[in-house]
N, C-alpha and C positions, 0 to 999 in steps of 0.2 A: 819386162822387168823381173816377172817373179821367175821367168829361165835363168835370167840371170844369177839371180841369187839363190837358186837351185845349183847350178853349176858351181860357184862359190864358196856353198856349202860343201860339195862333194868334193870338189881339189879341195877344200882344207882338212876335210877329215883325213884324208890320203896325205896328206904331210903330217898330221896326228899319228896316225896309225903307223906311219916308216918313223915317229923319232922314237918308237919305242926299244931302242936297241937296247937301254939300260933296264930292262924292266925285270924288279925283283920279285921274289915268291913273297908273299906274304897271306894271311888268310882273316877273314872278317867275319862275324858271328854280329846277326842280327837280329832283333826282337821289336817286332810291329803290336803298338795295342789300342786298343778302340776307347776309347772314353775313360773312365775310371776304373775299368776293369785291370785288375793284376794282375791278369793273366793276358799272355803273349797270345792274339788272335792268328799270327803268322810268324816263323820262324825261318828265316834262311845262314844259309853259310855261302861265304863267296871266297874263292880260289882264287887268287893269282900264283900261274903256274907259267914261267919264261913267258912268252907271247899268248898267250891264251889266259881267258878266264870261265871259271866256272862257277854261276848263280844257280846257288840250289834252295827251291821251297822244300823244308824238310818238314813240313807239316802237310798229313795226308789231303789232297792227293798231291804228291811229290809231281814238280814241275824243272824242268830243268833249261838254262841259257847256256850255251858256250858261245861264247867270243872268241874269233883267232882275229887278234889284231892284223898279224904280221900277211895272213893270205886276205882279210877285209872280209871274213866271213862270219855270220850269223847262225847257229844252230840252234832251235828250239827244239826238245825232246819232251816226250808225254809218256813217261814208260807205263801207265798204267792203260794207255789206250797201245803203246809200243807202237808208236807212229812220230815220227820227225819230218822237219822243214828245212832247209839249209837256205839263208839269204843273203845276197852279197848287200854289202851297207850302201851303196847306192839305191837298191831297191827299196830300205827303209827306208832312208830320208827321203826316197822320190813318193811312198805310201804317206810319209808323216806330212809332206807338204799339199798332197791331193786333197789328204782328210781334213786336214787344218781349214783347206779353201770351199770343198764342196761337204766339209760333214752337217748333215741337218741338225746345230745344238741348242739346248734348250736355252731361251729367249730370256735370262735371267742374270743378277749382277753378279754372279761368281763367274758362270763362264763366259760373259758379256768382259770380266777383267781377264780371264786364262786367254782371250784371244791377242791382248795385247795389254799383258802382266805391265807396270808401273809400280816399285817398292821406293820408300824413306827407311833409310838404311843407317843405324847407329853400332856401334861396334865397343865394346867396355874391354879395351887390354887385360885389366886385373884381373877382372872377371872370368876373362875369354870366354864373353858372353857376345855372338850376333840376333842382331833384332831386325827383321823389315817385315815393315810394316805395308799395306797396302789393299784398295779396296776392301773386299770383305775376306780378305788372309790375314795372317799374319803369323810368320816362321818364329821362332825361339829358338837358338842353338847352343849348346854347350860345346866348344870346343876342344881338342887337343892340340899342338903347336907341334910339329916334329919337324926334325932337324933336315931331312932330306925333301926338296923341293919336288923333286920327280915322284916320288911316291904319293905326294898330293895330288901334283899333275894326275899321274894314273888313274887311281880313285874318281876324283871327279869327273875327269873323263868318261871311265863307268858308269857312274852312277848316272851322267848325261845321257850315255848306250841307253839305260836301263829305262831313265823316264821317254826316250824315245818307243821304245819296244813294248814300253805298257801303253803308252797312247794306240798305238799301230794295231795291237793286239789285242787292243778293245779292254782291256783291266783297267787302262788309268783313263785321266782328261788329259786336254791340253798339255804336252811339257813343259812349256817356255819357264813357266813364274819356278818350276823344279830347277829349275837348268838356270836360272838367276842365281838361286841361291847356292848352285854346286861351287859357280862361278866366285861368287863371293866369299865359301870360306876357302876354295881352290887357291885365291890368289894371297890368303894371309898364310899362306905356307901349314896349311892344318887338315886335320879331316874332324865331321864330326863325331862325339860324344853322345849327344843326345838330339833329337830333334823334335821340336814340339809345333804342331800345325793347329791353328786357329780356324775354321771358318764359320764365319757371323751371316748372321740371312736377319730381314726384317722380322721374320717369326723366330723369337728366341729358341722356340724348339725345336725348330729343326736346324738351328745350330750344332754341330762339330765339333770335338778336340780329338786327334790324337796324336801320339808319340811313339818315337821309334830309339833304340837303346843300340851304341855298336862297342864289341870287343875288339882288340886287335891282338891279331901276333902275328908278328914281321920276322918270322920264317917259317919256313914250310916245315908240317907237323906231319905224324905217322896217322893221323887219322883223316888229316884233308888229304893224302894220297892214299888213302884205302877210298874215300870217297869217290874221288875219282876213276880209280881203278871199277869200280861198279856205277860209273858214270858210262864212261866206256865200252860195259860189258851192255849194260840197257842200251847203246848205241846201235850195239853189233844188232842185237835182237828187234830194233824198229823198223817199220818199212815205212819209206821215203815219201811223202805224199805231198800234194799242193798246198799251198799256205792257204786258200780259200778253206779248205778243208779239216787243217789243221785247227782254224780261228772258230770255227764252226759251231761247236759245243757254246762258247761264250757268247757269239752274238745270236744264239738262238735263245738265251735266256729271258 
């Protein structure tokens, strides 16, 4: 059964990935913050450039994702170790469902709900405010509404890639309960604005908040293609290595 829905998986990303014919430039500007601090713990910028995407942590040490939809390929780039990984997206999904089934995780009600996320979900039109709620999460978003569907599509899409590849990669948990909520503002035709993450533990103090802030411009700027152009050139400069290898630094921490 889980071949099956492995396999599932994989043909429908490949129908994902080929409807991208229409896919515009546009560029996203993000700021991740920890608790009440003002200040941005993590900053990235992400590219959409024709079929390709580019996620950049531009806070040291600069970390890089390229996405080619259009070939189904995967590049992670470490220019400060100058070492890359290239993986085709069946490999992910086929690492995120291995790890999902054999990862040894800690025996507790947050990741005890990541392994099989359940939200109550309320949505405030005026507001274009989403709320779900569940176990010891609970997302808060401000939304945007824009006009073109497909560029939703896209985005979340992404953002789906994205929590897949931190799972894999050992930086995040579990995706699923992420990839609920990409799904949810994906399908009101929106991306978000703001997003605010709850999570609650019986010990109030080791309780959670934080939030994450997105700009947009929906066309391509002179400076996300200088960025890239020195995306590029870090490319030229890395040598190729194993993903064991790659992953390495993190899970020796």
């Amino acid at each position: 059964m889980k071949t099956t829905l492995l396999v599932t998986a994989v043909l429908f990303t490949w129908v994902s990935l080929a409807s991208l014919n229409h896919a515009a430039d546009f560029q996203v500007s993000t700021r991740l913050y920890e608790g009440n601090n003002p200040n941005p713990a993590i900053t990235l910028e992400t590219i959409f450039k024709g079929e390709k995407v580019y996620d950049v942590i531009t806070t040291a040490p600069r970390q890089v994702t390229i996405i080619d939809f259009e070939a189904g390929l995967v590049t992670l780039l470490d220019p400060q170790r100058q070492v890359k990984v290239t993986l085709r997206t069946q490999e992910i999904l086929e690492n995120s469902a291995y790890f999902k089934t054999k990862g040894n995780f800690p025996d507790n009600p947050l990741w005890n709900f990541l392994r099989d996320p359940e939200f109550s979900t309320q949505y405030d039109p005026q507001m274009k405010l989403l709320k779900m709620e569940g176990g010891p999460i609970t997302y808060e978003v401000d939304l945007d509404l824009i006009d073109q569907q497909p560029l939703a599509d896209t985005y979340s899409r992404f953002c789906d890639w994205a929590a897949q590849l931190n799972f894999v990669t050992g930086i995040g948990g579990l995706p699923q309960a992420r990839m609920e909520l990409n799904n949810q503002i994906g399908s009101k035709g929106a991306v978000p604005r703001e997003v605010r993450k709850t999570v609650r533990y019986s010990d109030p103090a080791k309780s959670s908040f934080a939030r994450s802030t997105h700009d947009y411009q929906w066309k391509s700027t002179p400076q996300g293609n200088a960025l890239i152009q020195s995306i590029e050139t870090d490319l030229k400069k890395a040598k190729a290595v194993s993903f064991e290898e790659y992953v390495k630094p993190v899970f020796a921490k």
